[in-house]
Every structure is written in structure tokens, then in C-alpha cells.
C-alpha positions as CSV (number, residue, x, y, z in Angstrom):
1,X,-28.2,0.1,0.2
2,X,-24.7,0.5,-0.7
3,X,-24.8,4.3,-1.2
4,X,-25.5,4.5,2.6
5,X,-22.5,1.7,3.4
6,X,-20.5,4.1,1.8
7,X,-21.2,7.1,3.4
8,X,-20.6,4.8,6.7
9,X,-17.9,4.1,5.5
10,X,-16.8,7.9,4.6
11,X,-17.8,8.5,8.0
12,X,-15.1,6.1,9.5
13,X,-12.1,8.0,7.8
14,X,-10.1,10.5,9.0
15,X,-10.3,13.7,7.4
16,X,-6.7,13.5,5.2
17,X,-8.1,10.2,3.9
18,X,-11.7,11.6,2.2
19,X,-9.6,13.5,0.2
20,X,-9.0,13.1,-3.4
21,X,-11.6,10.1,-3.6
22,X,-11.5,9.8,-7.3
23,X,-7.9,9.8,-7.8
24,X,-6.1,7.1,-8.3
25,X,-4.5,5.5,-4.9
26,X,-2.6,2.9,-6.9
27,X,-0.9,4.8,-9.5
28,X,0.4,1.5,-11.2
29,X,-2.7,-0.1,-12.4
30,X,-5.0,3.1,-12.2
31,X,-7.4,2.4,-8.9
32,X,-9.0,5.1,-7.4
33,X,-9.5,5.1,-4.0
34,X,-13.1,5.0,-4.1
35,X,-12.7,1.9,-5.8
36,X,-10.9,0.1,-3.1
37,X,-12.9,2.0,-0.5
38,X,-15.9,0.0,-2.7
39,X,-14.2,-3.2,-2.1
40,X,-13.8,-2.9,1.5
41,X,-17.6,-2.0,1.9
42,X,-18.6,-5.0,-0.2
43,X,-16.2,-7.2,2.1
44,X,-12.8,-7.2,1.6
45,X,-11.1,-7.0,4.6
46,X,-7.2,-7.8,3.7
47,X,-4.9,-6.6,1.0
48,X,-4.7,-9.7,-0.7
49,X,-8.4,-9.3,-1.2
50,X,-8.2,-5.8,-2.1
51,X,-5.5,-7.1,-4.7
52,X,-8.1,-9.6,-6.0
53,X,-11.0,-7.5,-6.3
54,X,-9.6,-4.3,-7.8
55,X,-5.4,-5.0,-8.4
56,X,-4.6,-2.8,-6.3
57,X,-0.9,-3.1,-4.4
58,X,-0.2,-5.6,-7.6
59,X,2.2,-3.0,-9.5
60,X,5.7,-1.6,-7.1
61,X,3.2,-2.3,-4.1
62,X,3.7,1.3,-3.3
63,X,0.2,1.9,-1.9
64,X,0.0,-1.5,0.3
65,X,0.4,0.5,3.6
66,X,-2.5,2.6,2.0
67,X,-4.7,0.3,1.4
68,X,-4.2,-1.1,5.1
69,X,-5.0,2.2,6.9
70,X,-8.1,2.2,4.7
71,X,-9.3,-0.9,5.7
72,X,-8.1,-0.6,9.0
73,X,-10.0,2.9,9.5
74,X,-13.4,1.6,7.5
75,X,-13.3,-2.2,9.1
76,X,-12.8,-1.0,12.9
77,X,-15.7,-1.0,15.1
């Protein structure tokens, strides 16, 4: 159930990081970070495939080393 490969997900993160889930991580094309947190649980495990599923990093790139330590935290074993 995705719901509980969320919460796994949630789990994975480092306090600082569970915050502000709703708000937008990628400020140029309006992403929340639950969104790309989404992504991640449903497979993506690069920024290019973050960047295809949700356009994320695809505006000044500002949030690329964001969207790394996400995946990073939620993809490590």
C-alpha cells in the first residue's frame, strides 16, 4: 500500500527534512516535497528521474542538491 511506503519512507528522513512536506521544494515550477518524496517511493531513484516525473530541478536548478539528499536519505538501506 503506498500510504505505508510513505510512512517508510518518512521514517528514513532526518528530522529537518519531514518538515514543511506540503511546501513547495522547487519553487520554480511549484513541487512540493511530498510530491518528489512520492516519486522516489514509486521509483525514481536519480534527479533526472525526479525531473521527469514531477519537473522538479527543471527551473534555476536551485533545489537539485535537495532533491539528492532526499533520495539519498529515502533510497539508502
Amino acid at each position: 500500500m503506498e500510504i505505508d511506503r510513505i510512512e517508510n519512507a518518512l521514517d528514513r528522513l532526518p528530522d529537518i527534512l519531514k518538515k514543511n512536506l506540503h511546501r513547495n521544494l522547487c519553487t520554480c515550477n511549484d513541487v512540493p516535497k511530498m510530491d518528489i518524496i512520492k516519486a522516489i517511493v514509486n521509483g525514481a531513484t536519480t534527479v533526472q528521474q525526479i525531473k521527469i516525473q514531477t519537473y522538479a530541478t527543471t527551473g534555476s536548478g536551485c533545489c537539485t542538491q535537495q532533491v539528492e539528499r532526499l533520495i539519498e536519505c529515502i533510497c539508502s538501506s
